[in-house]
C-alpha positions as semicolon CSV with decimal commas, in nm:
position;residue;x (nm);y (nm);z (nm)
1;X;-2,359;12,754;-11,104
2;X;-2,021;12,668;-11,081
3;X;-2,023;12,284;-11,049
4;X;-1,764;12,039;-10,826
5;X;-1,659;11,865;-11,115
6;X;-1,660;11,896;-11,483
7;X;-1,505;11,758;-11,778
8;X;-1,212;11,927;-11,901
9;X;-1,237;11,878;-12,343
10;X;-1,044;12,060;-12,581
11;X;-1,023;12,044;-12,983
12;X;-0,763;11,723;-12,948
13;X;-0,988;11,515;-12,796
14;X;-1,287;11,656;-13,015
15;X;-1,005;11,505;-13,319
16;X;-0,930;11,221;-13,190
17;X;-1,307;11,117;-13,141
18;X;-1,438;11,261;-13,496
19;X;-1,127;11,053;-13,659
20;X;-1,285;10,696;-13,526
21;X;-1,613;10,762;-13,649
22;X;-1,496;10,832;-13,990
23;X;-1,280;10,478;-13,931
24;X;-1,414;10,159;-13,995
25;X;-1,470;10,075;-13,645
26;X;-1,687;10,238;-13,397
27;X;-1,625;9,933;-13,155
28;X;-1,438;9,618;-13,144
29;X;-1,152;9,770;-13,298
30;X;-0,796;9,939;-13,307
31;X;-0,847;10,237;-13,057
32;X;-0,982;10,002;-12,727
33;X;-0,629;9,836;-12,815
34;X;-0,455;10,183;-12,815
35;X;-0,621;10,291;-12,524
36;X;-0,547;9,985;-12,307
37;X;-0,204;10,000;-12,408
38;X;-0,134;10,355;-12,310
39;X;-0,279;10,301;-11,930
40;X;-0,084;10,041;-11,914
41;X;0,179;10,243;-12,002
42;X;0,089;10,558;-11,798
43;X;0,014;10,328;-11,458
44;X;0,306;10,091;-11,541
45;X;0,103;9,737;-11,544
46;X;0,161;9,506;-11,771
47;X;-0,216;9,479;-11,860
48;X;-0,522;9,690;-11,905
49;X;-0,849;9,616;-12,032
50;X;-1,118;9,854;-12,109
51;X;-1,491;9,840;-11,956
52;X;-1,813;10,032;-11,997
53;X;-1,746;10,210;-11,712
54;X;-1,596;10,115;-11,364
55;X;-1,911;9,929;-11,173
56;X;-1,817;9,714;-11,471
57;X;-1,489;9,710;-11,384
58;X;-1,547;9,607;-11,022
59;X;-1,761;9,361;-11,142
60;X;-1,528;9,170;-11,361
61;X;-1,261;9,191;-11,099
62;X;-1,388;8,998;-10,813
63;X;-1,569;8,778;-11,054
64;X;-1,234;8,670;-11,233
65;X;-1,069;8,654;-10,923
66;X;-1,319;8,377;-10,805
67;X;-1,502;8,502;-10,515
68;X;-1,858;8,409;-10,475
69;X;-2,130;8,302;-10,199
70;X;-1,953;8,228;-9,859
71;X;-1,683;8,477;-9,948
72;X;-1,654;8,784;-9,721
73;X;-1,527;9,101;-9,890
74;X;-1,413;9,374;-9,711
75;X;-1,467;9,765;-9,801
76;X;-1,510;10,118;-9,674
77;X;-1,882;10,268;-9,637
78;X;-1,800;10,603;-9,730
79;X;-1,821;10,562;-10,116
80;X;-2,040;10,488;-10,353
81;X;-2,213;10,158;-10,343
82;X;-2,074;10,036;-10,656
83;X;-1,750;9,944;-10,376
84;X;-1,946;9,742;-10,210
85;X;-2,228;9,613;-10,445
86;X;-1,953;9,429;-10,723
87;X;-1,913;9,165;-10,393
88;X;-2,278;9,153;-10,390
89;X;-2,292;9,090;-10,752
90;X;-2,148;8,726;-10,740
91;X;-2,308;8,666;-10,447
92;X;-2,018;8,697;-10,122
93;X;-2,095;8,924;-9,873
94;X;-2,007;9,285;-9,758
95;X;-1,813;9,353;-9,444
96;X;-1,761;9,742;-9,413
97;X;-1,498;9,885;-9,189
98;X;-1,470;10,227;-9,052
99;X;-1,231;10,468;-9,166
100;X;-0,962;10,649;-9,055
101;X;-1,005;10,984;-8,939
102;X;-0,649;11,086;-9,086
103;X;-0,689;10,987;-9,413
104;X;-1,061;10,965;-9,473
105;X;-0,955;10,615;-9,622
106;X;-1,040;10,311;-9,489
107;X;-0,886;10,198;-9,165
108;X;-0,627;9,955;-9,273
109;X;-0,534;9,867;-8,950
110;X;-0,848;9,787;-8,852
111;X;-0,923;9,542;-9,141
112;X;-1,051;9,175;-9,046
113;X;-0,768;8,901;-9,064
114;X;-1,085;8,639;-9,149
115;X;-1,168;8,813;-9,481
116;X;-1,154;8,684;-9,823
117;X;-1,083;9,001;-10,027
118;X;-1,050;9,366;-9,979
119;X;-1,155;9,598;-10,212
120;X;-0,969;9,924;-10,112
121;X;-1,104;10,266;-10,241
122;X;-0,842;10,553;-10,270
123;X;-1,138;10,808;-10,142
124;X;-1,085;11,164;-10,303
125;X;-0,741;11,064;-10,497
126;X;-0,566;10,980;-10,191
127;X;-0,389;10,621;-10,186
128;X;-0,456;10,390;-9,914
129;X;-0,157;10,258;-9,763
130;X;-0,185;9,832;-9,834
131;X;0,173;9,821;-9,643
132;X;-0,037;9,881;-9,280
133;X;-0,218;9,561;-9,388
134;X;-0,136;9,287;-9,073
135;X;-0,227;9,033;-9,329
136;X;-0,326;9,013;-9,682
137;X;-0,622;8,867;-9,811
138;X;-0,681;8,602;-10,065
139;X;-0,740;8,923;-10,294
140;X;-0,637;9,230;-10,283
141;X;-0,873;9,523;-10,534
142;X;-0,773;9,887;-10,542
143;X;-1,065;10,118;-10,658
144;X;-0,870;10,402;-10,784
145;X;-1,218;10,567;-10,942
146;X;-1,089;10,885;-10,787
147;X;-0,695;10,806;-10,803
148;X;-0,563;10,799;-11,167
149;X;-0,232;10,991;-11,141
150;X;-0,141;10,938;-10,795
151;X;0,151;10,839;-10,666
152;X;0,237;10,593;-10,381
153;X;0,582;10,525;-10,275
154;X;0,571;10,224;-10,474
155;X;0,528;10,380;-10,813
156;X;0,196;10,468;-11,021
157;X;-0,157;10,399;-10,891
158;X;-0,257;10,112;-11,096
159;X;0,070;9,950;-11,095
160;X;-0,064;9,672;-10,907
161;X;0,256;9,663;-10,680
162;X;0,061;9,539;-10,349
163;X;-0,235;9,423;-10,519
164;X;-0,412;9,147;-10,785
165;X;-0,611;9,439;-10,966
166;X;-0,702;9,811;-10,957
167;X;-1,006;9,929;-11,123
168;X;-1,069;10,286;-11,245
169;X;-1,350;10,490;-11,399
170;X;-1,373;10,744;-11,676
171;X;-1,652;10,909;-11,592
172;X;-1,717;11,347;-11,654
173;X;-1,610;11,405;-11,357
174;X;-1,302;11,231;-11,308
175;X;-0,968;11,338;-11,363
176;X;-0,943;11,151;-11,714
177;X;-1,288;11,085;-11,870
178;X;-1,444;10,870;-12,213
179;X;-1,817;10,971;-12,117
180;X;-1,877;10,676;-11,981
181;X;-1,577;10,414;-11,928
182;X;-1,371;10,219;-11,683
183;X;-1,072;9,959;-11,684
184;X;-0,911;9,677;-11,529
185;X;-0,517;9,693;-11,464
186;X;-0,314;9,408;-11,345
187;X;-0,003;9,224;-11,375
188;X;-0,122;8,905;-11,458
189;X;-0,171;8,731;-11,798
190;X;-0,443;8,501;-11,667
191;X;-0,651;8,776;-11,516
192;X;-0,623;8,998;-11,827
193;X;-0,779;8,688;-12,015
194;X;-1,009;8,602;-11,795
195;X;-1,121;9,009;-11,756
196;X;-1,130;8,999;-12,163
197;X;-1,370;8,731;-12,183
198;X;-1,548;8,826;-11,916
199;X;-1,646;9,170;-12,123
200;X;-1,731;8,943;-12,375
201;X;-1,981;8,725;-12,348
202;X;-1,752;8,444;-12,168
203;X;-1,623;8,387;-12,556
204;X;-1,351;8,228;-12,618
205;X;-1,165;8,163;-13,001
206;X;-0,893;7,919;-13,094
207;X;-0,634;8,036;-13,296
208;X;-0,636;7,710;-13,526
209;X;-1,043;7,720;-13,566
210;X;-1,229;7,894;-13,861
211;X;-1,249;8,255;-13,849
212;X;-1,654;8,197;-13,768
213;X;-1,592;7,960;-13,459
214;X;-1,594;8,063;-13,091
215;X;-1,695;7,885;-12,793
216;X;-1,824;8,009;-12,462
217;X;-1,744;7,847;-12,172
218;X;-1,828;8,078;-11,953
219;X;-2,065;8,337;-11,783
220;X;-1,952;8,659;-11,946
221;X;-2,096;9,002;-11,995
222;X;-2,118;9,289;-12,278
223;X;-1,929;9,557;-12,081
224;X;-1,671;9,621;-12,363
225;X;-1,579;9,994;-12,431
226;X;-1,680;10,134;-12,779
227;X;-1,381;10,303;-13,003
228;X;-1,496;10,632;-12,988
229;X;-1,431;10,636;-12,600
230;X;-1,126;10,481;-12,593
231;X;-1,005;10,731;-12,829
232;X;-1,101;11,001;-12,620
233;X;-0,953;10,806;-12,327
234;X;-0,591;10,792;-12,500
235;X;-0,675;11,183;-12,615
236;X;-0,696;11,242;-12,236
237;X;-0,452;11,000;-12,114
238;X;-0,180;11,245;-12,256
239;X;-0,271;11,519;-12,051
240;X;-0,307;11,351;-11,735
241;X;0,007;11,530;-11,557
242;X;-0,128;11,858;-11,616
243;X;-0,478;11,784;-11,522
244;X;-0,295;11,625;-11,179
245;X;-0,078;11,933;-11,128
246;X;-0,332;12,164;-11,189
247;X;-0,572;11,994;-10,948
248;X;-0,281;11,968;-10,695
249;X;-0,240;12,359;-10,756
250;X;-0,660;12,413;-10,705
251;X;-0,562;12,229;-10,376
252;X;-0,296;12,418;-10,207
253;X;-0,512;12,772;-10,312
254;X;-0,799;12,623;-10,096
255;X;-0,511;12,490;-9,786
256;X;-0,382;12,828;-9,791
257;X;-0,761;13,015;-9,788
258;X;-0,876;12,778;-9,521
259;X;-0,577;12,641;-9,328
260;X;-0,592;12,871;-9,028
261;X;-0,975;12,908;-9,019
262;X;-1,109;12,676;-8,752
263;X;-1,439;12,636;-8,843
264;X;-1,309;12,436;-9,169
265;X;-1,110;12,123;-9,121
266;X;-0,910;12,010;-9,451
267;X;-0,879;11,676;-9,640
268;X;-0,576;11,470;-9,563
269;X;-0,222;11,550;-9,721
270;X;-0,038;11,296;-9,927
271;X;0,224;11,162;-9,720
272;X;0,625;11,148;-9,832
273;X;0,663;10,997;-10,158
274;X;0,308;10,985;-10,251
275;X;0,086;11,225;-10,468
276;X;-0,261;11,325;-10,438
277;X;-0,480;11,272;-10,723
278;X;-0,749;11,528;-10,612
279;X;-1,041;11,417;-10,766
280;X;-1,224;11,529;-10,466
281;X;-1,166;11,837;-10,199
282;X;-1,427;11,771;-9,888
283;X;-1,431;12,007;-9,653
284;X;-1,569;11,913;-9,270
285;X;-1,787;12,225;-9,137
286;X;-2,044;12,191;-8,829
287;X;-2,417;12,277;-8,936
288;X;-2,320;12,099;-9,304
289;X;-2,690;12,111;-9,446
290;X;-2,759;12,477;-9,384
291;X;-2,415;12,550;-9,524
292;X;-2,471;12,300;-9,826
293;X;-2,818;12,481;-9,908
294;X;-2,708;12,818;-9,883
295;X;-2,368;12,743;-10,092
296;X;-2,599;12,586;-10,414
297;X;-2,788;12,887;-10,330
298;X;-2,559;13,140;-10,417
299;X;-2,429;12,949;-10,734
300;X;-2,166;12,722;-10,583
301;X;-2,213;12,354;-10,682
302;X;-2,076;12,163;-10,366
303;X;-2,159;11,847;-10,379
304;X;-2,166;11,555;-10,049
305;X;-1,953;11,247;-10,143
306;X;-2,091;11,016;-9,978
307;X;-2,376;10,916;-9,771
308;X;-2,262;10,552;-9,670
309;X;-2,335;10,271;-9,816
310;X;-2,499;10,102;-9,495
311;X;-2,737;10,363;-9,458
312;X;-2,923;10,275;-9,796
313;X;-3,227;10,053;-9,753
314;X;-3,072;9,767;-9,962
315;X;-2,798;9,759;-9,745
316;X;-2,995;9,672;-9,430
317;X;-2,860;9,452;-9,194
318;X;-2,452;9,550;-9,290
319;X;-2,425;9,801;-8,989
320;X;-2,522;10,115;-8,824
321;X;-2,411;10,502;-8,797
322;X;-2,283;10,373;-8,397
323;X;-2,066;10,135;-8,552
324;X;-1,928;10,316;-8,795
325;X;-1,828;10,689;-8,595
326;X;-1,560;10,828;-8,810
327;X;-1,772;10,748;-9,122
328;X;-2,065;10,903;-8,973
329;X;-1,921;11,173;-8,819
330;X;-1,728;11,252;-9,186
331;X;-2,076;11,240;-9,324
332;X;-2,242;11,414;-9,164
333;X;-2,004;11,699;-9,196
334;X;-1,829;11,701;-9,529
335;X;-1,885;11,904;-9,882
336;X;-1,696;11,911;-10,183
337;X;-1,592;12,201;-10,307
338;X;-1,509;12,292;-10,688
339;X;-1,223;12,099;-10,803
340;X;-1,168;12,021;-11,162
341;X;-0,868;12,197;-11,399
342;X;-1,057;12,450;-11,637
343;X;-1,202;12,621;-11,268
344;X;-1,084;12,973;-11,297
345;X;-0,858;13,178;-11,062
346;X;-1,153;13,375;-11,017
347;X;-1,423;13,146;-11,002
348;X;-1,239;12,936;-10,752
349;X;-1,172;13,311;-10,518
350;X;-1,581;13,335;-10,528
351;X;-1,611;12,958;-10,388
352;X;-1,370;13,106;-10,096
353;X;-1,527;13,398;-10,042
354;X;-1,866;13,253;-10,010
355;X;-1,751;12,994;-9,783
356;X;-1,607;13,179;-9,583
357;X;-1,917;13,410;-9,567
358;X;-2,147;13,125;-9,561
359;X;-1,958;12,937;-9,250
């Protein structure tokens, strides 16, 4: 089976792992430090901090940045609940917007003046454009899960240029992975304490106070990252530009296989002076579920990202398939296709042919 995502691992990462757990520290120590410091260098904030992976992430973010019951957050439906459920987790509530056709991204245009907070997902690895915004929001999240080493005209995703925070994951399938990981960037000092104590029990120290002493003051979590994935993470974190080019290069293969059939409409281009990250490539074909069955059927791993978060049962109540048409009609069409770096030039021709076979 040749799957839609994988992990791509090589003998520097296997190194860079294997050296930490011959270290003193398996957590709490040197390499979290090291890893933060080198996504902060790669996405150009001036602060990262390290989760357990990026529902974590989310999580800390809107809880540091104070929202809470009576708080309306605003997000697209077509991505994985974790987008939505982080407002749910401190208790403000979950306004979904439809997206835009164009983009697959959430409609910016179309967001709510009267919300509290947006948390904007760059679906697939494509940026969201936050300049379309008619007015910003109290607070302003990017989920860049699917978006580390994309490019807006603004600089680096996670750069925080037109937001407070952007939260990523690190998960197999995504472009950079530690197993199981996420992070926090943001330019502000205050946030990055707040996110650091928030991954830590709420504990605080004083510098003058015994070595022994702490305090919590308050409500905190244990979502820190152990040293063994953050040294995979910075292990990774230096191959980032080819894993994006090579993606980028999986990309164009399947544009220039597809582009003039008209049973297969494409993902969205990155516009001038941005760059696609690629974690995903959906594909929009008519009769989707035969075409998704008979695809895994014949060894091709497609995969359907997503259904939407208002159609799950613990969502009931935020909205319906009629008001939500470009997000239904998306998902009820769309597959991903194979897209990861280490997919062969031949494996990837076998994904076309069979597509195009199977369409």
């Amino acid at each position: 089976m040749i799957p839609y995502g994988r992990q791509s691992i090589d003998e520097d990462d296997i190194a860079a792992v294997v050296a930490v757990m011959r270290s003193d520290f398996l957590t709490q120590g040197p390499a979290v430090e090291e890893f933060e410091a080198a996504l902060g260098a790669t996405t150009g904030a001036r602060h990262a901090v390290a989760f357990a992976n990026g529902t974590a992430a989310l999580h800390a973010a809107v809880a540091v940045a104070g929202l809470g019951p009576g708080d309306v957050v605003a997000t697209t439906p077509l991505s994985f609940a974790a987008s939505a459920n982080c407002a749910r987790y401190v208790g403000a509530d979950v306004r979904f917007v439809d997206i835009d056709p164009d983009t697959l991204n959430l409609d910016v245009s179309a967001v709510p003046d009267d919300i509290d907070a947006l948390v904007a997902v760059h679906y697939a690895g494509l940026p969201v454009d936050l300049t379309k915004l008619s007015r910003r929001p109290r607070v302003v999240i990017e989920d860049a899960a699917h978006a580390i080493g994309a490019l807006t005209p603004d600089g680096h995703v996670g750069n925080c240029a037109r937001s407070d925070m952007t939260c990523f994951s690190f998960h197999p399938v995504k472009t950079v992975t530690t197993g199981e990981g996420g992070a926090v960037t943001t330019n502000s000092a205050d946030l990055a304490g707040a996110l650091r104590r928030f991954r830590h029990h709420g504990i605080s120290k004083s510098s003058g106070s015994p070595f022994w002493q702490y305090d919590i003051r308050e409500l905190g979590y244990n979502y820190r990252l152990t040293d063994m994935q953050a040294a995979l993470g910075t292990s990774q974190l230096r191959k980032l530009e080819q894993f994006v080019h090579r993606r980028n290069e999986i990309a164009q293969v399947y544009r220039d296989a597809f582009g003039n059939d008209g049973r297969i409409e494409l993902p969205p281009t990155a516009p001038e002076g941005a760059r696609h990250a690629h974690h995903l490539f959906p594909i929009l074909v008519a009769d989707r579920d035969r075409v998704f069955g008979e695809l895994r059927d014949r060894g091709v791993g497609v995969q359907v990202h997503y259904v939407p978060t208002y159609e799950f049962s613990s969502f009931a109540g935020h909205g319906t398939a009629a008001e939500f048409p470009e997000t239904d009609r998306a998902f009820r069409r769309c597959i991903s296709l194979p897209m990861f770096p280490a997919l062969s030039d031949a494996e990837q021709a076998t994904v076309i042919d069979l597509v195009r076979e199977v369409v």
